[in-house]
N, C-alpha and C positions, 0 to 999 in steps of 0.2 A: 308948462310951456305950451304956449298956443300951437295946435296944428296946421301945419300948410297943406293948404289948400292947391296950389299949383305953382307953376315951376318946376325944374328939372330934379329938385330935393324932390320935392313930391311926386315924380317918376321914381325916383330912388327907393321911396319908401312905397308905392302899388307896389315896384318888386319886391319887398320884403314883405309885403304884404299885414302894412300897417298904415297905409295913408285912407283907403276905403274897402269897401267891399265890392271887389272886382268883378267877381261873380255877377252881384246883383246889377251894378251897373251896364256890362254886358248883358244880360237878360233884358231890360227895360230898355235896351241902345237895339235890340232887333227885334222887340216887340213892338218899338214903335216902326221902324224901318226893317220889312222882313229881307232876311238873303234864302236865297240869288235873287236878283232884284231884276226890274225889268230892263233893255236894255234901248229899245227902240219906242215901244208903245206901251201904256198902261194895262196893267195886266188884266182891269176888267173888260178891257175893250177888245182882249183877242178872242177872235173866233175859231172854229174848231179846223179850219185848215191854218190858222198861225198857230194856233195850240200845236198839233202835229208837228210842223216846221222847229220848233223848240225842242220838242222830246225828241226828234230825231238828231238834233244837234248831242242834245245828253245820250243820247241812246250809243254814238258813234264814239263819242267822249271815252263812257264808262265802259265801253266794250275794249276799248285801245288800252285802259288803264289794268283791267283785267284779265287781260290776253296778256300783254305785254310786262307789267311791271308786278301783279299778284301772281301769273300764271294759271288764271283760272282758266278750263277751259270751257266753249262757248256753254256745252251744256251745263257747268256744273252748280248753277241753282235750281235746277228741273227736280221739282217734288221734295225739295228740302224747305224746311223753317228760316226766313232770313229775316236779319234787323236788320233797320237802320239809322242810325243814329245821328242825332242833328239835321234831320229833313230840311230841313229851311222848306221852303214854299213848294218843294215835293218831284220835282224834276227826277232827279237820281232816284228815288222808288218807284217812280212810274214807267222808268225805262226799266229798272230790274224787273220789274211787275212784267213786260213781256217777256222774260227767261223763264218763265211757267214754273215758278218757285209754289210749293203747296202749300206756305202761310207767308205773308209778306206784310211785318209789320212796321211802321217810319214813324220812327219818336221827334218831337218836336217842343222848344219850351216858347215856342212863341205864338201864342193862340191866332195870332193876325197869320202870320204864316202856314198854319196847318188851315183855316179858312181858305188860303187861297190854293193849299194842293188838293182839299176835296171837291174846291172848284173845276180846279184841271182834270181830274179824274172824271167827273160827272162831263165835261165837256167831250173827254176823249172814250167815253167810254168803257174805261180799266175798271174793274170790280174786285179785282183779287187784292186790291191792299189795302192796308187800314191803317189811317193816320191816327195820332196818339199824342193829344198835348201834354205834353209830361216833360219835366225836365229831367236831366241826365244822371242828378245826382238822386233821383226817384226810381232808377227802373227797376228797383226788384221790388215796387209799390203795384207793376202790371201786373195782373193775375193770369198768368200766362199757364196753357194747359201743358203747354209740353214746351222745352227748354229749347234754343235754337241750334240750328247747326253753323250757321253762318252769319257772321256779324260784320258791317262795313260801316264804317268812319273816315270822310273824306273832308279836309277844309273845316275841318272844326274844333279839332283838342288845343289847338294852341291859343284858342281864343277860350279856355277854363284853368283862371289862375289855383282853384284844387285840385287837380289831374287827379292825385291818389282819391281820393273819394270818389271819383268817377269811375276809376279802374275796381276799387274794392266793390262799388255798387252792382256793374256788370259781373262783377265776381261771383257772385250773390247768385246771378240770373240762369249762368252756364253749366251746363254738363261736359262730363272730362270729355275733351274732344272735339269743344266748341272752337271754330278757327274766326280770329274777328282781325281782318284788315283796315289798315288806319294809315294816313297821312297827319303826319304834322311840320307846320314850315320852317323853313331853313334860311337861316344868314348868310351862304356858305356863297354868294356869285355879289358881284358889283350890285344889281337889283335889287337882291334879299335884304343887303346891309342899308341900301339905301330906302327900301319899304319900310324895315325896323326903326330908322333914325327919322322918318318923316313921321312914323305913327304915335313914335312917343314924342316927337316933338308937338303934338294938336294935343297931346294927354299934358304937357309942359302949359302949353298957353292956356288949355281950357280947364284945366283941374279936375273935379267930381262934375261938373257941371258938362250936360250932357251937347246943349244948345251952344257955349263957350267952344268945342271942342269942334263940333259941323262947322262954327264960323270960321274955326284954325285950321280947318281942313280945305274951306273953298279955298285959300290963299296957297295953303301949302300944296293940296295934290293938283292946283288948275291944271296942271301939263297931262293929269294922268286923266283928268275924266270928260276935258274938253269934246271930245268926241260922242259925248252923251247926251241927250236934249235936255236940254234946263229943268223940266218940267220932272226929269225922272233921277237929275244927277245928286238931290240928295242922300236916296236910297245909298248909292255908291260910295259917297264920301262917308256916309256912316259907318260902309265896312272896312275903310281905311283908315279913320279918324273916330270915330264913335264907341270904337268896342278898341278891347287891347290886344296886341301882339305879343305873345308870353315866349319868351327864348329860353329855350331849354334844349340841349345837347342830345345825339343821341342815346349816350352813355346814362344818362338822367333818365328820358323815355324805358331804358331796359330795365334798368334799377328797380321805379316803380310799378312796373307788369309785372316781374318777378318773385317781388315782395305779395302780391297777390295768386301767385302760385300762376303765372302764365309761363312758359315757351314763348321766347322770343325771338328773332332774330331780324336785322337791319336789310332789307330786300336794296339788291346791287340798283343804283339809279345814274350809272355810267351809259351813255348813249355815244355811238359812234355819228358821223354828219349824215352816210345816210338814215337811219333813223329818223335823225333830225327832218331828213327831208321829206321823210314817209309820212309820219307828222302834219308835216305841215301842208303835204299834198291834199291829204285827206280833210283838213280846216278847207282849204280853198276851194275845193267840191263841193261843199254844202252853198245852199242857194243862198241869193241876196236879193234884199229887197228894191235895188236900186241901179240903172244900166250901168251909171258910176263903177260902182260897185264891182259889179257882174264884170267890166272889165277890165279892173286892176284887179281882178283876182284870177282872170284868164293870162294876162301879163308875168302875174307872179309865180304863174302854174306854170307855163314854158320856160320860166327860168328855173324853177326846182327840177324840171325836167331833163332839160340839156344837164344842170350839174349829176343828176341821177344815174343820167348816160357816163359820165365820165368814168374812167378806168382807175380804183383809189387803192394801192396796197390798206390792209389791215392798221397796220402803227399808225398810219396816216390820218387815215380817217376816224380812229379812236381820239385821236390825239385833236382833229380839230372838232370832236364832239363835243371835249369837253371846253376847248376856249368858249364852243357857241354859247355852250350853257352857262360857264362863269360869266361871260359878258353882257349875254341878252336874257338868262331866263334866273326864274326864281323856284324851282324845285323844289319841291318838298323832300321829308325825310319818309321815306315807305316804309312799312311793317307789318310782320304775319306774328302774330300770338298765337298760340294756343292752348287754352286751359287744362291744366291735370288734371283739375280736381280735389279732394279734401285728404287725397291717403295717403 
C-alpha cells in the first residue's frame, strides 16, 4: 500500500509514529531555522547593548519561572553543576550563567543555533558556559567529569516524538539526587487546543516536506505572527508550523520518568488574577524600542495597577485566575524529577 504522504491520515499515522521520522525532521526544521528566534532585528546585527536588553528580558523571565513555579531559590545554582538542555540560540544559559553556577553546560542539536549563543556570549562577555552541539538523545556521549546537580528543560520535550529515549539517555548522565526541571505543553485552555489543531493542521497540508508546511503556516498562523517584521517571520512560523506539537498527558510524562527510575511529581500551575497581574506588570517594565510602544505599555501598566489595588476575597481571585488562563494563555505542564539512582 502506498504511503501518505499528507493529509490528516498522515497526522494520524506521525502520531503513531509510522508516517516519518519525526525526530529527524524536527532536527533539520531548527537547524535550518534556530529557536528562540529573533524578534525585532536580525540576530547578527545586535550589538552588545541590544545583546544585554534580551538577556535581561530571559534573565527576568527564568528568575519568575524559578522562584515561582520550580521554587528555586534565587541563590540556588551558585557553585553547583547545571545543564541545560535544548539551548536553542543560548538566552536561558546565559541568564543562568549569571547565578554563578560552577559548570554551566547548554546542550544543543542545532549547530546554526549553538553558533549564534557563542556569539551572544562573546558579545556579552559570559565565559563561565559552554555550549555543546550534541543532540539530546546523545548526552551520555558528553564526557562529563562529574555528573550534574541540576538539569533544566524548558519549551522543548514536546517537540521529541521518543521522549523515553531521551529520558533513558539523561538517565545514563545522573547521580542519585540529580533534580532536572521541565516543561512540557499543554491542550488544557481555548489557546492550547487551538495551537495543537493549527500545528497539525500545516503537518496536514505540508506532509514530510518541510518548505510545504512554512507555506501552510504563513496562511494558517497570519493572525499570530503579523506583528513580526517579514524579514524575520519565518523563523516563527517554523516553530509553529515546521517542527511537531507532540500531545501527551501528564500521566504519560510520569509514566515515562519513572520507568527510568526518576521521582516525579506534577508542579501546581494554578495562578490566582493577582499573580496574573504580577506577571504581567513585570512584561510591561522591561524597555521598548519604540515611543509607540513605551506608551501602550505605560497605559497597560496603570491599568494592572488600579486592578492590583482592588480589595479580591481569596475564592475570587483564584477563581478568575484560572478563567484568565483557560481563555488567554497556553501554559504548560511543570515538573520536578529526581533521579534515585541504580539500587
Amino acid at each position: 500500500m502506498r504511503q501518505r504522504r499528507h493529509g490528516w491520515a498522515f497526522v494520524r499515522d506521525v502520531c503513531r509514529g509510522v508516517a516519518c521520522d519525526v525526530d529527524l525532521e524536527i532536527r533539520k526544521a531548527y537547524e535550518k531555522y534556530p529557536f528562540p528566534y529573533a524578534v525585532d532585528i536580525d540576530f547578527l546585527q545586535y550589538t552588545p547593548a541590544r545583546a544585554r536588553q534580551e538577556l535581561e528580558r530571559f534573565r527576568l523571565a527564568h528568575a519568575d519561572l524559578h522562584r515561582r513555579t520550580f521554587g528555586l531559590a534565587p541563590d540556588r545554582l551558585a557553585g553547583r553543576i547545571v545543564w541545560d538542555l535544548a539551548a536553542g540560540t543560548g538566552w536561558r544559559a546565559l541568564a543562568m550563567a549569571l547565578d554563578g553556577p560552577r559548570e554551566l553546560h547548554a546542550f544543543e542539536g542545532s549547530k546554526k543555533a549553538v553558533g549564534f549563543a557563542q556569539h551572544f556570549a562573546q558579545l556579552l562577555g559570559i565565559h563561565n558556559v559552554s555550549f555543546q552541539h550534541l543532540s539530546l538523545f546523545d548526552l551520555a556521549s558528553f564526557p562529563h567529569a562529574q555528573r550534574p546537580d541540576l538539569v533544566f528543560c524548558t519549551g522543548a520535550l514536546h517537540h521529541i516524538f521518543d521522549l523515553r529515549r531521551v529520558v533513558h539517555a539523561l538517565a545514563r548522565c545522573c547521580r542519585e539526587g540529580t533534580e532536572f526541571y521541565f516543561t512540557h505543553s499543554s491542550y488544557r485552555s481555548i489557546r492550547g487546543v487551538l495551537k495543537y489543531y493549527k500545528n497539525w493542521r500545516c503537518w496536514a497540508e505540508g506532509g514530510s516536506d518541510l518548505d510545504r508546511r512554512l507555506a501552510a503556516g504563513e496562511r494558517v498562523w497570519k493572525s499570530w505572527v503579523k506583528s513580526t517584521p517579514v524579514s524575520l517571520r519565518i523563523d516563527q512560523i517554523n516553530d509553529l508550523a515546521g517542527v511537531l506539537y507532540v500531545a501527551r498527558s501528564r500521566e504519560e510524562i510520569t509514566r515515562l520518568f519513572r520507568e527510568a527510575r526518576f521521582d516525579i511529581e506534577a508542579l501546581p500551575t494554578v495562578q490566582g488574577l493577582s499573580q496574573h497581574l504580577e506577571s504581567w506588570r513585570e512584561i510591561l517594565l522591561l524597555p521598548s524600542s519604540s515611543s509607540g510602544k513605551r506608551l501602550l505599555k505605560r497605559t497597560l501598566r496603570l491599568g494592572v495597577d488600579v486592578l492590583r489595588a482592588l480589595p479580591m476575597p481569596k475564592p475570587i481571585d483564584r477563581a478568575l485566575g484560572v478563567s484568565v488562563a483557560f481563555l488567554f494563555e497556553m501554559r504548560p505542564y511543570y515538573f520536578k524529577a529526581i533521579y534515585r539512582g541504580n539500587g
